[in-house]
Backbone as CSV, one residue per row, in Angstrom:
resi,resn,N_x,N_y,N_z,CA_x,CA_y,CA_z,C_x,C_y,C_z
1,UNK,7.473,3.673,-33.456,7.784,2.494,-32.674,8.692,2.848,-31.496
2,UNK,9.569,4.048,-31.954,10.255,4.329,-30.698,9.740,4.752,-29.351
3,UNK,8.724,5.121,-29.390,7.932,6.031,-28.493,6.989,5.091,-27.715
4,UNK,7.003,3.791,-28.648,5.924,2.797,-27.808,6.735,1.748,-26.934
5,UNK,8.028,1.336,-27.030,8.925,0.559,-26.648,9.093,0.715,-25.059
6,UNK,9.234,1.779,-24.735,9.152,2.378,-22.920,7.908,1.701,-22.413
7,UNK,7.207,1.806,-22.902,5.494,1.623,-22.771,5.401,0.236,-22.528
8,UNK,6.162,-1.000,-23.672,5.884,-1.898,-23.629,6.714,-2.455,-22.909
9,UNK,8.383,-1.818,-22.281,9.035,-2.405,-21.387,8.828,-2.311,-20.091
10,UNK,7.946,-1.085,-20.039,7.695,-0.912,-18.705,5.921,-1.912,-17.736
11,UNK,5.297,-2.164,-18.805,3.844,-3.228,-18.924,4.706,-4.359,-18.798
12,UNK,5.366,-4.592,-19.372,6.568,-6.150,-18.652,7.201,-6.160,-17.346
13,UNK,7.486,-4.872,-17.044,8.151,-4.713,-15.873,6.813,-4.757,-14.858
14,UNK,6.233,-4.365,-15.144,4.768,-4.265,-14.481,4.178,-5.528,-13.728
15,UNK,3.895,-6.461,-14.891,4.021,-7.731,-15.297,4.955,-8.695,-14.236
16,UNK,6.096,-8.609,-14.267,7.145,-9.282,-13.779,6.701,-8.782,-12.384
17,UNK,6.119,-7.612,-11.728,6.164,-7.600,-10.572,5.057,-8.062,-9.785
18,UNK,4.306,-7.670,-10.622,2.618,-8.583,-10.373,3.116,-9.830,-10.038
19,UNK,3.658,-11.125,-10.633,4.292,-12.045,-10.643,4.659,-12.109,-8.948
20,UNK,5.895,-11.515,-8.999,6.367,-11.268,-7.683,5.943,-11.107,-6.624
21,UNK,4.886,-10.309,-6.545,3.973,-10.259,-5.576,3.206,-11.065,-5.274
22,UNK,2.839,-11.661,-6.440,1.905,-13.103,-6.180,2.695,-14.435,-5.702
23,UNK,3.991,-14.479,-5.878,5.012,-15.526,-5.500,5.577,-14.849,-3.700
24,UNK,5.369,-13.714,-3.620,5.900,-13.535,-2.283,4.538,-13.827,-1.747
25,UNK,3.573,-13.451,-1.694,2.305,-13.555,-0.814,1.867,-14.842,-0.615
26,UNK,2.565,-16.398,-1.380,2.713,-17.538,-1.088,3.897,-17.801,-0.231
27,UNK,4.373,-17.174,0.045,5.893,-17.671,1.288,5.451,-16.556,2.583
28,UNK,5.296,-18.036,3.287,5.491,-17.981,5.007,6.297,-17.434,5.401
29,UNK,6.881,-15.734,5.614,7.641,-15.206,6.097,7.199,-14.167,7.114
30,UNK,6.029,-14.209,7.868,5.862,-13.669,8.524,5.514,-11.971,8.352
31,UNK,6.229,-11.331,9.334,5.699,-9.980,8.817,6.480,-9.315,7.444
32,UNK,7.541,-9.921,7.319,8.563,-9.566,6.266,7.664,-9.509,5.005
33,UNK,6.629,-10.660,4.779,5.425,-10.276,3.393,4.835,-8.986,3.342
34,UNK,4.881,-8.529,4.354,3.886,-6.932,4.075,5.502,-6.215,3.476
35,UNK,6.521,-6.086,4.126,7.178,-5.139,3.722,7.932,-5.552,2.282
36,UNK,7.829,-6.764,2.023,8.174,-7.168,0.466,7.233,-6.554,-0.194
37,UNK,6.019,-6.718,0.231,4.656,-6.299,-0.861,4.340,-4.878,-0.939
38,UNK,4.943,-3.665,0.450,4.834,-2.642,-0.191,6.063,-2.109,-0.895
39,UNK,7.206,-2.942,-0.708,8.311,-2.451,-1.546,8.072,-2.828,-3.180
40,UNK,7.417,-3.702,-3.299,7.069,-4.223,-4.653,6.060,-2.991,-5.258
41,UNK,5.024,-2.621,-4.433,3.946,-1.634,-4.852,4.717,-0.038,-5.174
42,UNK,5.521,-0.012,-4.135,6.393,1.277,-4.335,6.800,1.597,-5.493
43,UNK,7.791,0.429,-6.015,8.394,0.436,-7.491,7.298,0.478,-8.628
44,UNK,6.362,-0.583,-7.925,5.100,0.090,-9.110,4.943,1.367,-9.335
45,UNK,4.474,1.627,-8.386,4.363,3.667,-8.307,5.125,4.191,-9.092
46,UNK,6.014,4.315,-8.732,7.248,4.810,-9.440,7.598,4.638,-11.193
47,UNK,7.485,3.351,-11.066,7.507,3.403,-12.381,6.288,3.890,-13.810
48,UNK,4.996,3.798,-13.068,3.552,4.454,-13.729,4.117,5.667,-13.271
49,UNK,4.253,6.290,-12.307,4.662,7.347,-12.670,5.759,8.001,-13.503
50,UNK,6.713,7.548,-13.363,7.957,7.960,-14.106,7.341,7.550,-15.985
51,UNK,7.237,7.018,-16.354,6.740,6.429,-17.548,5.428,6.545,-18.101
52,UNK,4.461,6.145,-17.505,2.928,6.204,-18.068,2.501,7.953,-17.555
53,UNK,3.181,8.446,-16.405,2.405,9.808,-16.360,3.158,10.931,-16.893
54,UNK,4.143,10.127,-17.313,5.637,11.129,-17.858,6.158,12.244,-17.105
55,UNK,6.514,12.107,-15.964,6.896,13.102,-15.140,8.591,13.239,-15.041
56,UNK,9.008,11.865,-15.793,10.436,12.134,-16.119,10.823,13.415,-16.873
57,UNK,10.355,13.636,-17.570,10.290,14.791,-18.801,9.006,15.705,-18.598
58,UNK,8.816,15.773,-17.505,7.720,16.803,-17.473,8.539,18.354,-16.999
59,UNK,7.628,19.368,-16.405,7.847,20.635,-16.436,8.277,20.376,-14.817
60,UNK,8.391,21.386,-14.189,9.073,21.664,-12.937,7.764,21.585,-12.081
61,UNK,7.033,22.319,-12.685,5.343,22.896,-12.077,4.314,21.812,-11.998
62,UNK,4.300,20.390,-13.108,4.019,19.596,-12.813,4.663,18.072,-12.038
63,UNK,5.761,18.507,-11.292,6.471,17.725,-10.299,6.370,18.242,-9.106
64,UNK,6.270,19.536,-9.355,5.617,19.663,-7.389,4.320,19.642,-7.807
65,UNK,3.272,19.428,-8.486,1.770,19.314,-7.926,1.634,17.702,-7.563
66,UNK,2.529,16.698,-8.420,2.781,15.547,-8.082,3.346,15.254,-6.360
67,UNK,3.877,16.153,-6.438,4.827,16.008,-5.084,3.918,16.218,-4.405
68,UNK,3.323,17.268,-4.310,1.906,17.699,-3.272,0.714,16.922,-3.192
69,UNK,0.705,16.117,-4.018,-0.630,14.873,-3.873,0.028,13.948,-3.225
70,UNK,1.597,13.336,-3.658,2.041,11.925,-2.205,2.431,12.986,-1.037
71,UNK,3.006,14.194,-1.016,2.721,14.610,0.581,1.424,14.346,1.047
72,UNK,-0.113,14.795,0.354,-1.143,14.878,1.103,-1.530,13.343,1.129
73,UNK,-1.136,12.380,0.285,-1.304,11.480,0.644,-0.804,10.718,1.611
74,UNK,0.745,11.261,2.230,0.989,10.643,3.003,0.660,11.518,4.348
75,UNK,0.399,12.273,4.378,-0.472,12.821,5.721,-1.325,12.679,6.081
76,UNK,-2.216,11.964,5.156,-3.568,11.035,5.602,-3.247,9.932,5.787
77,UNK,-2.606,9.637,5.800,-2.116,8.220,6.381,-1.146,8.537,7.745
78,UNK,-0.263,9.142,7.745,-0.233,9.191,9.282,-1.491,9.936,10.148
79,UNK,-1.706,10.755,9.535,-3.019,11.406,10.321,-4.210,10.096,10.879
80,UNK,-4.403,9.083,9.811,-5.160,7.787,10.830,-4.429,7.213,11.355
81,UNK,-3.066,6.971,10.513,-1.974,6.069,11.877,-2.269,6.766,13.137
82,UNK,-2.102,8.171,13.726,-2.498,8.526,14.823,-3.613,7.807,15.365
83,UNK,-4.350,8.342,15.006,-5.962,7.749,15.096,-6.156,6.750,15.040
84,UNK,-5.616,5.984,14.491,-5.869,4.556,15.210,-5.155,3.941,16.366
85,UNK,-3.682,4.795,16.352,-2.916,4.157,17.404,-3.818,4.805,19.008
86,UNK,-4.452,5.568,19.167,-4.706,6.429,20.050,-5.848,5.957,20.488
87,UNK,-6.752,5.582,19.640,-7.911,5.240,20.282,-8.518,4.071,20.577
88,UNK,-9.391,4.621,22.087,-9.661,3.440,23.140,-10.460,2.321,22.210
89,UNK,-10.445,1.079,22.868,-11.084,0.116,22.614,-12.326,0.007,23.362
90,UNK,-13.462,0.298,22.900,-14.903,0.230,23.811,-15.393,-0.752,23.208
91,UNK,-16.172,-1.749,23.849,-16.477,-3.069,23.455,-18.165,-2.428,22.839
92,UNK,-18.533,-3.249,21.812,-20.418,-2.405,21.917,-21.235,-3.224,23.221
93,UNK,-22.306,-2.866,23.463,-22.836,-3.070,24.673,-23.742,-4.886,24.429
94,UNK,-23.671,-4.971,23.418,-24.356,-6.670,23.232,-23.096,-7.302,22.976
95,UNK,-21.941,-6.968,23.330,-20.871,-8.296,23.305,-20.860,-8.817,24.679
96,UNK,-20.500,-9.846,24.898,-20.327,-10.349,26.094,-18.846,-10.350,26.168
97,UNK,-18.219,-9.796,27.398,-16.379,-9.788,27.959,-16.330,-11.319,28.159
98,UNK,-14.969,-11.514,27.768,-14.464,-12.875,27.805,-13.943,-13.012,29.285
99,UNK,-14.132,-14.014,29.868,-13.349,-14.254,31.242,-14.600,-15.928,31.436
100,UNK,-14.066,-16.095,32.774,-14.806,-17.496,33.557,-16.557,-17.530,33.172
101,UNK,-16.818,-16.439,33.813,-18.551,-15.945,33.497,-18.882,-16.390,31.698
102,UNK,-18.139,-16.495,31.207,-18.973,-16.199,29.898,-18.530,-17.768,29.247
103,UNK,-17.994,-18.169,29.638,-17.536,-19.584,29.141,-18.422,-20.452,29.758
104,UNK,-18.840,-20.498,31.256,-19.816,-21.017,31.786,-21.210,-21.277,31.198
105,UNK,-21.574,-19.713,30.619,-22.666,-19.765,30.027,-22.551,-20.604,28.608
106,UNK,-21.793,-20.402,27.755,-21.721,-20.695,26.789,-21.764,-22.559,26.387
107,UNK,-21.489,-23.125,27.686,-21.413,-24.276,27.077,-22.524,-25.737,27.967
């Protein structure tokens, strides 16, 4: 029973944040909801990891291969943050540009 108790406090904690997230993503706060909701997801992380993948008590050798999957994970994510911040906007060729001309037609 001792060994299952972490398990079941941490599926509550789990629980309680699910909650949270679902109570912040109902309040009108503007952009402040994204950064509540990945601070909420963060602690998720953290805690499946620390607990369900047992890396609290793991070996040395399996905390940097951990470490080396959120580095590469987070280098693919700036690597498209680049990429998206960078690149042009080309309209496809069957949209029509918005301005005077196209409102005319339209109505």
């Amino acid at each position: 029973m001792d060994e299952a108790r972490p398990l079941f406090l941490t599926w509550l904690a789990l629980l309680a944040l699910l909650g949270l997230t679902a109570a912040a993503a109902w309040m009108p706060l503007g952009w402040v909801n994204t950064a509540i909701g990945l601070a909420i997801a963060l602690v998720k992380a953290v805690l499946v990891a620390l607990v369900f993948m047992r890396l609290r008590g793991a070996s040395w050798l399996l905390r940097i291969a951990a470490l080396a999957g959120v580095c590469t994970l987070a280098l693919l994510f700036a690597l498209s943050g680049t990429d998206y911040a960078t690149r042009a906007t080309v309209p496809a060729p069957w949209q029509v540009p918005a301005g005077p001309a196209s409102a005319a037609k339209s109505s």
